[in-house]
C-alpha positions, 0 to 999 in steps of 0.5 A, spaced: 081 065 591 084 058 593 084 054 599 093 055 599 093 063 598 096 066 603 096 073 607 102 075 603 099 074 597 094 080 597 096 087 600 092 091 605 087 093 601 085 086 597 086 083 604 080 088 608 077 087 602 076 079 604 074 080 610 070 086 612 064 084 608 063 078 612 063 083 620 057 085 623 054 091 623 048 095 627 044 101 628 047 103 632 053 105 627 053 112 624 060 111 620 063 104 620 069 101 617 073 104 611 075 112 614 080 114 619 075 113 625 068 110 627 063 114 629 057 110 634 051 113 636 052 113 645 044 114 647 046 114 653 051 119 653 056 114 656 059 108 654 062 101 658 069 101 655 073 094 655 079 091 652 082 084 651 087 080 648 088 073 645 096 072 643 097 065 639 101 060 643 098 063 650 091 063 648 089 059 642 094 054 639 092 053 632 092 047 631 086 046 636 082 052 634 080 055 627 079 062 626 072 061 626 074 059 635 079 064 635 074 070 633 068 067 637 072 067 643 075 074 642 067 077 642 065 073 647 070 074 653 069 082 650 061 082 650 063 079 658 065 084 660 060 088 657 055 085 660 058 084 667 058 093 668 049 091 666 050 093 659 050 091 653 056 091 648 054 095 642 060 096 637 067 093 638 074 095 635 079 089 632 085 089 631 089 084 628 097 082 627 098 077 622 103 072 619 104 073 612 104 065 611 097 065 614 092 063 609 086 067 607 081 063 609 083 063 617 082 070 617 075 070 614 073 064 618 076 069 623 070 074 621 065 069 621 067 067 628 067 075 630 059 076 627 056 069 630 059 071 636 056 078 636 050 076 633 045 076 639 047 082 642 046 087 636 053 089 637 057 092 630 065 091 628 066 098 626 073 099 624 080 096 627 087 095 624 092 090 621 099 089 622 104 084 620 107 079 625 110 072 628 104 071 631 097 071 630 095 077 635 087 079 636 085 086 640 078 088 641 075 094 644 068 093 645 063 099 647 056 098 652 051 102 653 048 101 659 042 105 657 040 110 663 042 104 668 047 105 674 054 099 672 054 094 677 061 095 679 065 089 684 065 094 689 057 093 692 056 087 695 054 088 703 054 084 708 047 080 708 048 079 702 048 073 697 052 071 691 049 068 685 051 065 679 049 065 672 052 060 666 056 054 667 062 052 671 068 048 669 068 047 663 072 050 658 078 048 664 075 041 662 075 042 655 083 045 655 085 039 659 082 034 655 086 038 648 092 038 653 092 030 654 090 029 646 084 026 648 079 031 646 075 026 643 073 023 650 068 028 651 068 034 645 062 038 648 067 041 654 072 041 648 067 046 645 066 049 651 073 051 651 074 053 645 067 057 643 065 059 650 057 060 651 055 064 656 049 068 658 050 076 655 043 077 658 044 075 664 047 082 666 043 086 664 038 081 667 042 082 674 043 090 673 035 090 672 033 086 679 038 090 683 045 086 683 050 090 688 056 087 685 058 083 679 063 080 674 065 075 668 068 069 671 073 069 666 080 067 671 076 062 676 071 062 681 076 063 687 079 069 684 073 072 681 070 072 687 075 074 691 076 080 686 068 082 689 070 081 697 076 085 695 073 090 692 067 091 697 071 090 703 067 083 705 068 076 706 065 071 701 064 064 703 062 059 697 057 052 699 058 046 697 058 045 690 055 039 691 049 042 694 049 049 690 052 046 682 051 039 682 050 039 675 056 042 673 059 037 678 056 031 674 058 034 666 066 035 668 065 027 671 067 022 666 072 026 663 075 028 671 075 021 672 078 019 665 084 024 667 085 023 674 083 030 676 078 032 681 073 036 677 072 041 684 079 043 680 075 046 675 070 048 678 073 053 683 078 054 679 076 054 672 076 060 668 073 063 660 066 060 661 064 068 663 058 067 667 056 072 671 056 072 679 053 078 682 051 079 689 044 080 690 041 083 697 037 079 701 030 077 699 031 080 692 028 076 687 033 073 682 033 073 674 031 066 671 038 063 670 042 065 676 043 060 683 045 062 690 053 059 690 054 063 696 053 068 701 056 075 704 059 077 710 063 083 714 069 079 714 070 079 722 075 074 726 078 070 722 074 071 716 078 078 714 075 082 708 077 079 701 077 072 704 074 067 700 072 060 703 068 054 700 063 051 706 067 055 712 074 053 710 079 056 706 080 051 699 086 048 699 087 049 691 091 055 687 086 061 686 085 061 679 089 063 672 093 069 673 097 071 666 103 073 669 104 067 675 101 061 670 
C-alpha cells in the first residue's frame, strides 16, 4: 500500500478488506460484518433507531476535515441521538459512497474516526454498504438500548418544570466560522470543537435515570432545540440570561467572536453540532452532575403561546438556528 493508491485501485473486496479490521466490535454483536445482514443482540426487546447523513461540500469540506473527523462526526451526532431517547447506542450500520479518486488512506482514517469515536459507549459497526459516487457520502444507523428504562421523548416537559443542559454551547459554530474566514489558527480548540465534537454520551442515560421529562441533542441550536421540546409539549420555554446561566462558554467563544466581529450570544442560541443534552427536569428534582438549569417551563399563556421560546422574557432577535433546507 502507498500514500498515492486510490479506491479505484482496489475492488470492493481488497477495499472491505482495508478497513473493516480497524471497526469497533462489541458483545453485544452475535453476527457482524461479512454475511448478508448483521444479527445484534436486543436484551431489552426494543431498540432506539436513528439515522444521520453527512454529505461532502454540505457537512465537511475535505480540505478542512480528514477521514479521521468525518467518521468521529458520523458516530457522534448518531451516539447523540441515542442518547438523548436515555439510551445507550449499541451498534451502528455505515454506509459509504465514494469517489474512485479518493485515496485509500481517507477511508481508513475514516475507520479510525469511526471506532474512537464509539470506543467509549461499547458500541459495534456490524455491517453496511459501498458505492461509488461524485462525492464523499456517509450514512449511519445507530441502535440503543434503553435496557428496561421509558425513552425520554421531547413531549414530557410540564409546566413548572426547568430546563437544563449538559455540555457546551457554541463552539462548534465558532469552530466553523473560524474555518470559513480562513483563520482557524486563531483559536484551534473551538476548531476542534467543529470538527470532532465531544459531547457527554452519558449524560443521557444520567438524565433518564434522575427522571428527566423531555430531552434532545442540540444538534440545530439552542433556540430551535428548545423549541422543538415547548412544540411538542405544548409549553412556553424561557431561556435566562446566558450571561448568568452559561458564563463560561460565553467567556471560550470571546476572543475568537471579537477577532470576527460577531456577537458570541450568536453562537450560543444558535449554534449547532456541539450535541449536548437539554432536558427538562421536574421541579425540585436533583440534577445529574454535568447538567446546569439555562431555563424554565411554562404553560405558555397570554402572549407566551405554547411552542414560544424567549431568552429573560423577550423574544431573541436572531434566526432560530440551522435548518437543512432553508440554510
Amino acid at each position: 500500500m502507498t500514500d498515492q493508491e486510490l479506491v479505484r485501485d482496489l475492488s470492493e473486496e481488497q477495499l472491505l478488506a482495508r478497513f473493516t479490521p480497524l471497526l469497533p466490535t462489541a458483545g453485544s454483536t452475535l453476527v457482524g460484518p461479512g454475511d448478508d445482514a448483521a444479527v445484534v443482540a436486543a436484551p431489552d426487546g426494543r431498540f432506539v433507531v436513528s439515522t444521520d447523513v453527512l454529505v461532502e461540500d454540505r457537512h465537511f469540506i475535505r480540505t478542512w476535515s480528514t477521514g479521521y473527523d468525518v467518521g468521529w462526526r458520523a458516530a457522534v451526532q448518531n451516539l447523540a441521538d441515542c442518547a438523548a431517547m436515555g439510551s445507550r447506542g449499541t451498534s451502528l450500520v455505515v454506509s459509504l459512497v465514494l469517489p474512485s479518486d479518493l485515496p485509500v488512506s481517507w477511508v481508513t482514517d475514516f475507520a479510525r474516526g469511526l471506532a474512537a469515536a464509539c470506543a467509549g459507549q461499547g458500541a459495534a459497526v456490524v455491517g453496511g454498504d459501498l458505492s461509488g459516487g461524485e462525492k464523499i457520502v456517509v450514512a449511519v444507523t445507530v441502535h440503543g438500548d434503553l435496557a428496561g428504562r421509558a425513552p425520554v421523548l421531547r413531549s414530557g416537559a410540564s409546566a413548572g418544570d426547568v430546563l437544563a443542559h449538559a455540555g457546551v454551547l457554541g463552539r462548534s459554530a465558532a469552530g466553523l466560522a473560524l474555518l470559513t474566514a480562513g483563520v482557524p489558527e486563531l483559536d484551534p480548540a473551538l476548531v476542534t470543537a467543529f470538527l470532532r465534537p465531544d459531547p457527554p454520551l452519558d449524560a443521557g442515560v444520567s438524565a433518564s435515570l434522575a427522571g428527566a421529562t423531555a430531552m434532545l441533542d442540540v444538534s440545530d441550536g439552542l433556540l430551535r432545540d428548545a423549541g422543538r421540546i415547548a412544540r411538542a409539549s405544548g409549553v412556553s420555554i424561557d431561556l435566562l440570561d446566558p450571561a448568568r446561566s452559561v458564563p463560561e462558554d460565553l467567556a471560550v467563544l470571546e476572543g475568537a467572536a471579537t477577532e470576527l466581529g460577531v456577537d458570541p450570544l450568536t453562537w450560543i442560541l444558535t449554534g449547532g453540532e456541539d450535541h449536548g443534552m437539554l432536558a427538562t427536569f421536574a421541579p425540585g428534582a436533583v440534577l445529574p452532575q454535568g447538567f446546569r438549569v439555562i431555563g424554565t417551563v411554562s404553560a405558555g399563556d397570554g402572549p407566551r403561546a405554547p411552542g414560544r421560546v424567549t431568552v429573560a422574557g423577550e423574544t431573541p432577535v436572531v434566526a432560530p438556528g440551522w435548518d437543512h433546507f432553508a440554510g
